[in-house]
N, C-alpha and C positions, 0 to 999 in steps of 0.2 A: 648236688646243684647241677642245672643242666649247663651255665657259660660256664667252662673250663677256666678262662682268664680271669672273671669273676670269684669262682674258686679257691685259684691259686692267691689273689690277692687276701680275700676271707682269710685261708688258714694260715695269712702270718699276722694276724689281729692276734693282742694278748689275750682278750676275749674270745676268738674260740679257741686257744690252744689251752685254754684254763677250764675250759668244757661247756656247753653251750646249756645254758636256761628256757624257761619255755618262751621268755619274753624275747630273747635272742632269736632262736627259731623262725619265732616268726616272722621279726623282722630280715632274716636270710630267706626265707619264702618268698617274700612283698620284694625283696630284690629280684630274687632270681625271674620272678611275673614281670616284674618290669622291665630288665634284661632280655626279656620274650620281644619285649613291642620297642623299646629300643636302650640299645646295649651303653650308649652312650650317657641316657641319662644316668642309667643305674650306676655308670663309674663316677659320676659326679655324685650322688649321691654318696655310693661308700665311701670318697673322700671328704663329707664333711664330718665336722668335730665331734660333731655328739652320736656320728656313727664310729665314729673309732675307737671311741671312750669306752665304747660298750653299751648296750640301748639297756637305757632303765627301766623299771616297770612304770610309770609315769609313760615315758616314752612309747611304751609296750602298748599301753591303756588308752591313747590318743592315737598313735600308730599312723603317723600323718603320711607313710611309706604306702600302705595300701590305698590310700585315697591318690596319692599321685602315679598309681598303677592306674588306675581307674580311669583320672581325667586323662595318663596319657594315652589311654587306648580310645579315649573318645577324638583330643584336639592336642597332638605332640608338643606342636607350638606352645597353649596354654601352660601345657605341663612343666617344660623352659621356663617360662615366664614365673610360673609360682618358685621354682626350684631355684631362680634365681635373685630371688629377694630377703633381702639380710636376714628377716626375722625367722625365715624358713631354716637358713644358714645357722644361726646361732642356738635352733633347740626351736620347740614347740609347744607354746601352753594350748592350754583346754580351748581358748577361746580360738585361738587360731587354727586349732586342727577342724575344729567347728566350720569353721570360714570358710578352709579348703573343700571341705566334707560336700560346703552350699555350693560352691565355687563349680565343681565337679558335674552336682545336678543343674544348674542353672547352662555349664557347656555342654549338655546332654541337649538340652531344649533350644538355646539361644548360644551359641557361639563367639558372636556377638557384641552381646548385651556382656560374657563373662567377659569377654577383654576389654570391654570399657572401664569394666568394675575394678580390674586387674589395675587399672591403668590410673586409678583414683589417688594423688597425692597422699590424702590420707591410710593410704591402705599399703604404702612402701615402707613404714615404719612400724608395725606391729600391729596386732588387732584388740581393740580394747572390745568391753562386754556389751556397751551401746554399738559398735560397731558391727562386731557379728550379728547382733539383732537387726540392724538397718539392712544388713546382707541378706540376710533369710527372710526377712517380710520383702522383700526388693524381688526376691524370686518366687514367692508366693504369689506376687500382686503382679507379676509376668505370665504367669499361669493364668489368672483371671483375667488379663488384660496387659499386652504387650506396649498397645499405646501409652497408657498412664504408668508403665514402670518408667518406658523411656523419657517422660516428662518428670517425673520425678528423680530420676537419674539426672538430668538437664540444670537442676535446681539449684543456684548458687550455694544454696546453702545446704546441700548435700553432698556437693565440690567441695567445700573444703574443710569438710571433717563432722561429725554427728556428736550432739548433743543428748544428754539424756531425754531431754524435751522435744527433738526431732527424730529420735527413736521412736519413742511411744503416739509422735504424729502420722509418721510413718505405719507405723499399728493397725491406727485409726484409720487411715486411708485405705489401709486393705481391707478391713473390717467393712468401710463405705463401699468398696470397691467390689465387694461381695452381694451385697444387698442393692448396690443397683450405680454403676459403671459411670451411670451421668450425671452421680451427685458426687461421685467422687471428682469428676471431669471439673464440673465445676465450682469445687473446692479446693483443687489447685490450682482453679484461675483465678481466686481472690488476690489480689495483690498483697495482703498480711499472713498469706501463706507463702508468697512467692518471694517475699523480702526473707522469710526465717519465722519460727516456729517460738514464741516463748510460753511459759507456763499459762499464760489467762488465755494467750488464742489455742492454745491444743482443747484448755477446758469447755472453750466454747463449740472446736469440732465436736468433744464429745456431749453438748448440752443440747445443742442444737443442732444436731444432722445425725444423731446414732437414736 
């Protein structure tokens, strides 16, 4: 390992003095790269829980250490920001390494647009499976069109927290948003889009404008 102090913390984990796995490995790797860009975070890192415990293969398989190598070499700050939120603190399921994974390419293109995302009430307390979808079509339909993420980003009812039903409207609008920008425009201008998304008006995005 190249940080020495990094090192020396590592080999008095009972995990590596009990001898290192593949999953281990690499998350000693995804530190020491991060320790490259800044050394600070990597020591916060090795002091949370479920790096001290020993990285599981779960842990291994999600690997949410390399993704926040990534976004800290894009936006430091960002990388803080994710590193600092309970659900990052306490372990990592699938769906939230997912999130980070989006998080990461969305601060590659729109800087931003991620810390607004960061900054979303619903997203300080864990990430459910409609949520990283609303994340990753958010950054899709930024790709296609910066305007209409931001206004749907804007959306009361995407403030404060996503539905299975404003998931899959979300979708939809990217989907519009692909085949032509000014139907999607104005389909967030409807006012029964702009109060909240329930099961009969998604049906009708998709009955009548797809």
């Amino acid at each position: 390992m190249k940080n020495k102090k990094l090192a020396e913390t590592l080999s008095a984990l009972s995990w590596v003095q009990d001898g290192i796995s593949e999953a281990e490995n690499l998350a000693i790797e995804s530190l020491d790269s991060l320790a490259t860009t800044n050394e600070k975070l990597a020591e916060t890192v090795l002091a949370l829980s479920w790096v001290q415990d020993g990285i599981t293969e779960t842990e291994a398989e999600t690997n949410p250490i390399t993704w926040l190598v990534s976004l800290a070499a894009t936006n430091e700050e960002l990388a803080a920001t994710v590193l600092a939120l309970p659900w990052f603190q306490d372990g990592i399921t699938e769906d939230e390494d997912s999130a980070i994974s989006r998080l990461d390419q969305m601060a590659r293109t729109d800087a931003e647009l991620a810390a607004t995302v960061l900054a979303l009430p619903w997203l300080q307390d864990g990430i459910t499976e409609d949520e990283y979808g609303a994340i990753s079509r958010l950054y899709q339909l930024a790709e296609a069109s910066e305007e209409l993420a931001a206004t749907v980003l804007a959306l009361p009812w995407f403030q404060d927290g996503i539905t299975e039903d404003e998931y899959g409207a979300i979708s939809r609008l990217y989907q519009l948003a692909e085949a032509s920008e000014e139907i999607a425009a104005t389909v967030l201008a409807l006012p029964w889009v702009q109060d909240g998304i329930t099961e009969d008006e998604l049906r009708t995005i998709v009955d009548d404008f797809l």
